[in-house]
Every structure is written in C-alpha cells, then in structure tokens.
C-alpha positions as CSV (number, residue, x, y, z in Angstrom):
1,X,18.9,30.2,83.8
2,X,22.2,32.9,83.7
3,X,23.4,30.2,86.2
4,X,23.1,27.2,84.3
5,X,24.7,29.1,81.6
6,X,27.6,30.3,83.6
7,X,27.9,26.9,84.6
8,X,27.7,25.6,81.0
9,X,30.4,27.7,79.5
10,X,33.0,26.9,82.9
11,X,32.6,23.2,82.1
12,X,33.4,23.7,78.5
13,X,36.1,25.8,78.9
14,X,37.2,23.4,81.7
15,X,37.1,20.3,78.8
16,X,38.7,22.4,76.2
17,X,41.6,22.9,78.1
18,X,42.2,19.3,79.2
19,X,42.1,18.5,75.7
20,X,44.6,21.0,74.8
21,X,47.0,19.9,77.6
22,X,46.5,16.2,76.4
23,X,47.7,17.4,72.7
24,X,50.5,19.1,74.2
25,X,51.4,15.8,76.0
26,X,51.2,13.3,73.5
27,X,54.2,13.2,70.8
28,X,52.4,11.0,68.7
29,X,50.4,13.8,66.9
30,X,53.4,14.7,65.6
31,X,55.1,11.2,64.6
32,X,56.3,11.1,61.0
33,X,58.4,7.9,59.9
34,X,61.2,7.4,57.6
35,X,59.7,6.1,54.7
36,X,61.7,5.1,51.2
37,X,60.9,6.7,47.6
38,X,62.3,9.2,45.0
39,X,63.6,11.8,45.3
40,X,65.0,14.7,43.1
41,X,67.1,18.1,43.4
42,X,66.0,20.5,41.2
43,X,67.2,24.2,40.1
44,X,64.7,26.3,39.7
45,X,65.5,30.0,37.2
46,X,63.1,32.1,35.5
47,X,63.1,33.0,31.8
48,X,61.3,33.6,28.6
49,X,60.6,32.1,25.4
50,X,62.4,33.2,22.3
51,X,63.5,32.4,19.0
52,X,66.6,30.0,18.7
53,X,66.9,32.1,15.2
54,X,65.1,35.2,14.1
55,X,65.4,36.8,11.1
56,X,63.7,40.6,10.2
57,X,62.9,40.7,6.6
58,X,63.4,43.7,5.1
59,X,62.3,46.3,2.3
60,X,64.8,46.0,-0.2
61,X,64.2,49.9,-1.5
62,X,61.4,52.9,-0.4
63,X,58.0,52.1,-2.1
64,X,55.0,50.5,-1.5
65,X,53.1,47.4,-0.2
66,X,51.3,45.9,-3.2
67,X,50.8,42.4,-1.6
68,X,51.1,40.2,1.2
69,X,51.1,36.7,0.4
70,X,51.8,35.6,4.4
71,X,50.3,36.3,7.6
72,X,51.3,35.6,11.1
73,X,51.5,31.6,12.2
74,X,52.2,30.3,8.4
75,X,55.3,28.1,7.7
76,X,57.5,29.9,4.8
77,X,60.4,28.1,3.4
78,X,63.7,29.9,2.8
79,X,63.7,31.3,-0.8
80,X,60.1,31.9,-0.8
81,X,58.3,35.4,-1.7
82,X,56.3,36.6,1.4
83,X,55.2,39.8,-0.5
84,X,55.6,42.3,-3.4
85,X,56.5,45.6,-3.5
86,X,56.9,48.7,-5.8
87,X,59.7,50.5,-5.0
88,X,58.9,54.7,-5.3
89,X,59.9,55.4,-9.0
90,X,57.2,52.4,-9.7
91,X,54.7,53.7,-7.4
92,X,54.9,57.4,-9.3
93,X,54.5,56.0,-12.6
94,X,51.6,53.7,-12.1
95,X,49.9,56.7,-10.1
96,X,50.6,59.1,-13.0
97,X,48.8,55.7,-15.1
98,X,46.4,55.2,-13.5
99,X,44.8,59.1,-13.9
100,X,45.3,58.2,-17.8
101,X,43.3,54.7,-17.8
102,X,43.3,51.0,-17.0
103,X,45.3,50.3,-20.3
104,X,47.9,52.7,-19.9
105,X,48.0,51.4,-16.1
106,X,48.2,47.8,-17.4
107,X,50.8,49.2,-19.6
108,X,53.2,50.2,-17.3
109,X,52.6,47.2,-15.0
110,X,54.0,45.5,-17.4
111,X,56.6,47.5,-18.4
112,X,58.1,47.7,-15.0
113,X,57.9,44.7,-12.7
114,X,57.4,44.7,-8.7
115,X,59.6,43.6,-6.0
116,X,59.6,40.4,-4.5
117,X,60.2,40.3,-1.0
118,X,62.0,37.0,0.0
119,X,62.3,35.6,3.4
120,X,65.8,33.9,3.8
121,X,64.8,31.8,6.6
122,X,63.1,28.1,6.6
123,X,60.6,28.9,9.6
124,X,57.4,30.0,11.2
125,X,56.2,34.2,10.8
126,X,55.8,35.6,13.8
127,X,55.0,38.9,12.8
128,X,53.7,40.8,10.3
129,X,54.3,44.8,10.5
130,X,52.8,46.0,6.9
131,X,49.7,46.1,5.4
132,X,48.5,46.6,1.9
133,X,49.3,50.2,0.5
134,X,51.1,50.9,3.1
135,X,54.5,53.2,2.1
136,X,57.7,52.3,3.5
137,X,61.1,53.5,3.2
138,X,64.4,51.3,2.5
139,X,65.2,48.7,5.8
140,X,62.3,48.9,6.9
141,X,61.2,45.8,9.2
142,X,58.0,44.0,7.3
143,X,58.5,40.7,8.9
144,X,60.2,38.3,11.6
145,X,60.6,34.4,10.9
146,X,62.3,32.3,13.8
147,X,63.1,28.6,12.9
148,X,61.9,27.6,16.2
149,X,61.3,28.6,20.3
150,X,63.3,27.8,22.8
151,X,63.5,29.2,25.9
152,X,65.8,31.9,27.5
153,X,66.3,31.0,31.4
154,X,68.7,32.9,34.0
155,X,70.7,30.6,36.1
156,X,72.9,32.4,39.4
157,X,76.2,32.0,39.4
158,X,76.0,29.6,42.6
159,X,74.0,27.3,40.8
160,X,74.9,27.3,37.0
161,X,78.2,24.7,38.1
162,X,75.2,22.3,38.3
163,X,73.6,23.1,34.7
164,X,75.4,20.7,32.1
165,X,74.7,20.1,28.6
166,X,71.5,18.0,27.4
167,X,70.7,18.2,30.9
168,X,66.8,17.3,31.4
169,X,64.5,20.6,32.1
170,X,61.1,21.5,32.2
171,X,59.3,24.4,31.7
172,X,56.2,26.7,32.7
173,X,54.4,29.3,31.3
174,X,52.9,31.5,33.5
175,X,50.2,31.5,30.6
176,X,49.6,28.2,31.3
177,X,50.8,27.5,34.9
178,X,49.1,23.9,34.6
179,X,51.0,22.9,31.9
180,X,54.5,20.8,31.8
181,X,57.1,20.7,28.9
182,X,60.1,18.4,28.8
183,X,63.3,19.8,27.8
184,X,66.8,20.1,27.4
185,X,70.0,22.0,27.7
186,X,71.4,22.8,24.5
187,X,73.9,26.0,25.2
188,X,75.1,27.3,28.1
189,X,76.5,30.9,27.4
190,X,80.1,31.9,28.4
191,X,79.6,35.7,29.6
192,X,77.1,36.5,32.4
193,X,75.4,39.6,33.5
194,X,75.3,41.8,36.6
195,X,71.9,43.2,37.4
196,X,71.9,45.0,40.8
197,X,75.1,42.8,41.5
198,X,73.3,40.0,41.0
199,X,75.6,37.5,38.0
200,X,73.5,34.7,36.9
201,X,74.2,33.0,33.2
202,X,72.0,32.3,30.4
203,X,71.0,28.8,29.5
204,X,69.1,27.8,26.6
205,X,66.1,24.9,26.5
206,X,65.3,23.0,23.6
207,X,61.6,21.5,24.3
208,X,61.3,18.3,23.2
209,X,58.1,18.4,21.3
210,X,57.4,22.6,20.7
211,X,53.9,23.4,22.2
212,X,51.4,25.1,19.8
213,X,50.7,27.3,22.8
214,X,54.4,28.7,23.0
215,X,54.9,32.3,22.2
216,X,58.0,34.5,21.9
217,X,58.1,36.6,24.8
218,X,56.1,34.7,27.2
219,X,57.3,34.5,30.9
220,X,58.7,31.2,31.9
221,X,59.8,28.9,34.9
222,X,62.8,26.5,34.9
223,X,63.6,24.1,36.7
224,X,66.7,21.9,35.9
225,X,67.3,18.6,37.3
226,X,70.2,18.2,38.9
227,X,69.9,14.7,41.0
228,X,67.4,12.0,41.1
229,X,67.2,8.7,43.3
230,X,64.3,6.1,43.1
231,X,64.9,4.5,46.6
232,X,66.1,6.7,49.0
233,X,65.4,6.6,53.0
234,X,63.7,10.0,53.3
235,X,62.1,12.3,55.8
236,X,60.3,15.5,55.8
237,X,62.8,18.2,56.0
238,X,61.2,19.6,58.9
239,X,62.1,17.1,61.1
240,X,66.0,18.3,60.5
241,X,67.5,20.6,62.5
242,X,70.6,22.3,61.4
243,X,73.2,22.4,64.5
244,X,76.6,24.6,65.4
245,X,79.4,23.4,63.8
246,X,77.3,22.1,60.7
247,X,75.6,19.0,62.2
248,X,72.1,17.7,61.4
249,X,69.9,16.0,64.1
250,X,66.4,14.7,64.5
251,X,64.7,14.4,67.3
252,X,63.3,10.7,68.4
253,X,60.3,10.4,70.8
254,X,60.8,10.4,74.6
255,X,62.4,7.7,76.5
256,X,61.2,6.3,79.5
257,X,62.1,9.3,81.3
258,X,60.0,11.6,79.4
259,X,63.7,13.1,78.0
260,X,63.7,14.5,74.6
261,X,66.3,12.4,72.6
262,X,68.3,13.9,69.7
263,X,70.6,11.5,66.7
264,X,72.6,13.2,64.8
265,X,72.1,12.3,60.8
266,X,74.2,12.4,57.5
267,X,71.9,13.4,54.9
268,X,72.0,13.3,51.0
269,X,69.9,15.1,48.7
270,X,67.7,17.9,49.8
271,X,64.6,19.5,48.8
272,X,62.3,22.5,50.7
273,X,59.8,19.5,51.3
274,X,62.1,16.3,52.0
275,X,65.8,15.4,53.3
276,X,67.2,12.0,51.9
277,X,69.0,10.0,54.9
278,X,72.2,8.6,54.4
279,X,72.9,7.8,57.9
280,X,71.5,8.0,61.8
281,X,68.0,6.6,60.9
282,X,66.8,3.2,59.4
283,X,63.6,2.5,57.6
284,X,60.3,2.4,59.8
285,X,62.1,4.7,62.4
286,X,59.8,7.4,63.9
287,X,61.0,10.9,64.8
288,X,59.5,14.1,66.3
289,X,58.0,17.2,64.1
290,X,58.9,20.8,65.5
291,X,55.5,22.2,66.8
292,X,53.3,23.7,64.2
293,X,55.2,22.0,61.6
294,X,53.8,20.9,58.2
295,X,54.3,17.5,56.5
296,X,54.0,18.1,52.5
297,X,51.7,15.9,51.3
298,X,53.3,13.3,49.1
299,X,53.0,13.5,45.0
300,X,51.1,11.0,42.9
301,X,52.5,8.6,41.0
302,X,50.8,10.2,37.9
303,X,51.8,13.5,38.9
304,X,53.1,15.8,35.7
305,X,55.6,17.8,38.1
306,X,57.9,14.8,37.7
307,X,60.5,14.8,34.9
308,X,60.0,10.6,34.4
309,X,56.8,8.9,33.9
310,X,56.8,8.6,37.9
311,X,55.6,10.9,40.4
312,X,58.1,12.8,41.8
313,X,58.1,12.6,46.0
314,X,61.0,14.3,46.4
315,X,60.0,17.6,44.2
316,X,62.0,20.1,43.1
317,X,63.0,23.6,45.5
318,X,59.7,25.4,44.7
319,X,58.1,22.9,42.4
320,X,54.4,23.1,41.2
321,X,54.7,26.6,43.1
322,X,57.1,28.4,41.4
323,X,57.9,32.0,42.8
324,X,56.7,34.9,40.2
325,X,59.8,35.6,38.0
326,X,61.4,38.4,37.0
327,X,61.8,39.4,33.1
328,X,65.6,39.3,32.4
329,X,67.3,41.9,30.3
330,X,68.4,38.9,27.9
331,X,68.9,39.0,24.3
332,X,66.8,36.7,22.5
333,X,69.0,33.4,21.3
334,X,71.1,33.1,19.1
C-alpha cells in the first residue's frame, strides 16, 4: 500500500508540472485585445463638506435664555427671531418678582420686554449651542446658519492647471462610500498652502442637487474630470511598458520563431486601469500581458462611478477605490 501511494503522489506531481510548463508555454492565457470604448481622466483630491456661508448668531447683551423657537435642521429666513432673551438687568428684576408673586412678575414682564434674537441669514441651522435658562454673556455663539454645503477639496499644485471653472465633479462621503453626487466647480482660490512642503489649492464644489445626507465637516473624495472620449482604441495599461528615452511599447505574441516582438505606441489619455491608443495598434489587435498581470474588469453601462448616464470604462486614477484622505487644515468657504 505505502508503494502505491508513493507511486500515486510521483504521478501527480509528474502531471502538475507538465501542466504548469504548458501555461508557461502558451501566450494565449495572457492575450488581451484592443477593444474600443470610453474613456476618461480623472483628478482625484480629498476634502470636506462645509458651508458656502456660515453665519454665528450672537447674544446681543449678557442675560438669559428664555426661549428657543429653532432647533437644529429647521429652515429660518433672514430677519426672523430664532430666540428670546433677557439681558441681566431683566433677569434681576423678574427674579426679585417673582419672590413677590405671579402679578408683580407679570408686572414687570410687561414693563420690560425681552430680547429678540434675529438670525441675519436666509438658511438651514446647523447648530444649536443654548438651552433654556441657560446664562450667557455678551457674543456669545447661540447659533450657526449656512445658506447651503458645498464641498472644500485640496487640489496639488501639479494638477490644479487642469481644474477649471464649472468643471464637472463628483463627490464621496466616506459616510456613504456607495453614494455618488454630481457637481461642479464654482471657485478656485488664488493663494495655496504648504503643509509639510506639500502646495496644493483649494477648490470649491457646488452639488448639483444637495443631499439630505450631507453634513458640515464630513470627509470627502473628489474627483474632477478632466478628459473624456466615447470611442477610443484602448488597452489595459498593463500591457504598456514605459521605455528609455520616453517611448511606450507593447509587446505582440511570438512570431514564427518563437521571438518576442515589441511595437512601439503613441498613446492618448491614461488611467491606472486603461491606456487610450493613438497609434502602433489597430482595433482587434492582440498583445501580450506581463506575467501575473491583472486585467481590470470592465465597468457597467449602468455603473454610478461614471459622471454621464454611461458607464465609465476608462475610470478615473483611483475611482470607486479612492485612497483614505487626509483632513485639510482649510477654512471652511467663503
């Protein structure tokens, strides 16, 4: 029986390896073809959400909280009273009142009127510090109202010569990684910043329809697109090889002679997956994928990654796997 095994286990191992030379021998396993579709460039920044404009309202004078007419999430128009307040001469006499009775209190309620407390911004309240009773002194923050959120991204300095105004963008949360929104370019600012002698630029995102899910603060991913094409001649970028002196080859199955053969190629727009052909390879042409390569499997045509209503092949550096982002020391906008 320890024979028959011994014997078992040779032959296998004998017909593993012949299959494993076999693989090694035959190109075709790794055989891609140039194939046409989209394609698009994308640059990719990380960023945060923030208010386009925020206002702090303010106590007018040191007192105290009587009422809060507002809470976090409501819509307040400019002009309208968020809260009343009595400022600390008030708040004395209406104690001193009170010990004396409800009339005498009702008295001097009269007798000496509250402050209102008046948001000057048309907007949403996205926070609330205060609560009823509570005593605060003159300045003191008792809400925020933005207008709207946009979102804060940090573009380096090699790439923000591609960023243009109204330019198309779309954004991720890292609160919602699976969700999409369509944007675009509405500022671009002037100055940049150096952060460990890094200079990258701040660019601000209008979304085109404002999520209910977006909140100030929240970490975000960018990516901008730069260059789209709907029929380009592409190949996986893979199968490119970078060469001295800045040329580009592929490398075409064996000829006759079992020789490798390399064509050099002029290439157009590139993305970490894909490598649009301009020249060196026609349509239905097959090439040769380094060993241990991977081919990115192709988008859908539904996909959400794309910035039109068609799937984007091509994809973005990084897209639908954006790298975890770094919080920029930004201001929020202005």
């Amino acid at each position: 029986m320890i024979t028959v095994a011994v014997v078992s286990v040779i032959l296998g191992a004998a017909a593993w390896a012949r299959k494993g030379r076999k693989e090694r021998r035959d190109p075709a396993a790794r055989i891609v073809s140039a194939q046409r579709g989209p394609i698009e460039q994308a640059v990719d920044a990380s960023g945060f959400v923030a208010p386009m404009n925020r206002v702090e309202v303010k106590s007018p004078v040191g007192g105290r909280i009587e009422k809060l007419l507002v809470d976090e999430g409501d819509r307040v128009s400019a002009g309208q009273i968020v809260a009343w307040m009595s400022s600390t001469d008030r708040t004395a006499i209406l104690d001193a009142a009170l010990a004396q009775g409800p009339e005498e209190l009702k008295k001097w309620q009269d007798a000496y009127k509250p402050t209102p407390i008046v948001s000057s911004l048309p907007g949403e309240v996205i926070l609330r510090n205060v609560v009823v009773g509570e005593a605060v002194s003159a300045g003191a923050v008792l809400f925020a109202v933005a207008d709207t959120l946009i979102v804060n991204a940090q573009v380096d300095e090699s790439d923000i010569g591609k960023i243009k105004i109204a330019q198309k963008a779309r954004v991720r949360l890292d609160a919602y990684p699976d969700r999409w929104t369509q944007g675009k370019v509405y500022d671009i600012l002037f100055e940049g910043k150096n952060v460990s002698n890094v200079i990258t630029y701040g660019v601000k995102v209008r979304p085109d329809q404002l999520p209910p899910f977006f909140r100030s603060q929240m970490t975000a991913n960018v990516s901008f697109l730069v260059a789209r094409k709907e029929d380009a001649l592409l190949l996986p970028a893979a199968a490119v090889n970078d060469m001295p002196g800045g040329k580009r080859v592929v490398s075409l199955p064996p000829g006759p002679d079992g020789k490798p053969v390399t064509r050099e190629v002029r290439v157009g727009l590139e993305t970490d997956e894909q490598v649009e052909i301009l020249d060196g390879v026609a349509l239905g042409d097959k090439v040769l994928l380094p060993q241990g390569k991977y081919v990115a499997q192709k988008a859908p045509e539904s996909s959400p990654l794309s910035f039109m209503s068609r799937g984007m092949r091509g994809g973005g550096a990084g897209e639908g796997t954006a790298p975890k982002p770094k919080r920029p020391a930004a201001a929020a906008g202005k």
